[in-house]
N, C-alpha and C positions, 0 to 999 in steps of 0.2 A: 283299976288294974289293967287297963289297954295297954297295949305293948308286951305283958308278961306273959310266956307260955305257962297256961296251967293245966297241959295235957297231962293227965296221969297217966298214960300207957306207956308201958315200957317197951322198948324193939326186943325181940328175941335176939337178933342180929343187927346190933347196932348200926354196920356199917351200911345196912339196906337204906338210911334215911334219907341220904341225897338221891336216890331212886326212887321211894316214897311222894318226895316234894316232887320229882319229876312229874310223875303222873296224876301228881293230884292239879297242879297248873295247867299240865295236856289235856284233862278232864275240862276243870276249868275254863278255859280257852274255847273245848268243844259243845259245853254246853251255856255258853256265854255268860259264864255267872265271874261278876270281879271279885278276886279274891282281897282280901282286906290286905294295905300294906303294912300296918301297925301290928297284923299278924294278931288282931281281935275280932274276934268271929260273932259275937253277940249283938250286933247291929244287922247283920245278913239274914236275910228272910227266910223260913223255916223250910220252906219249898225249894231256896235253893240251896241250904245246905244238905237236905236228905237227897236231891238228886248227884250232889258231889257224892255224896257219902256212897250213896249206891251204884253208881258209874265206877269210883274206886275200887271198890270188893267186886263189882262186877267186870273190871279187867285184870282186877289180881287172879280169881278165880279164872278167867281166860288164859293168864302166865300160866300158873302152876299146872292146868290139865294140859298147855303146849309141853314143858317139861316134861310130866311123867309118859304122855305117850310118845315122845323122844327118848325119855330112854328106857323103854319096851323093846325088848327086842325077842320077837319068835323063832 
């Protein structure tokens, strides 16, 4: 099944996905890991997809805390 997306997740907001892949390549890139281009991830080493994995959530969690404390206003 290479080639086939068999992400089960769904986007809350769909339209976030091409921002999604942004950052998951920006990740990628910064942590030297080649991302697969058949877009099958089951040959990639386990090591390096949990540091994508956690680089990802760990600059999403960077967005969203820039967000809410922008728009805080005392």
């Amino acid at each position: 099944m290479a080639g086939q997306n068999r992400n089960s997740n769904t986007l809350v907001v769909p339209q976030a996905r091409a921002a999604l892949e942004q950052i998951k390549y920006e990740a990628a890139q910064e942590l030297g890991v080649q991302i697969p281009q058949d877009g099958y991830y089951g040959n990639m080493a386990t090591r390096d997809a949990g540091s994508l994995g956690g680089y990802i959530t760990k600059r999403l969690v960077q967005i969203a805390e820039q967000q809410l404390a922008g728009s805080r206003q005392f």
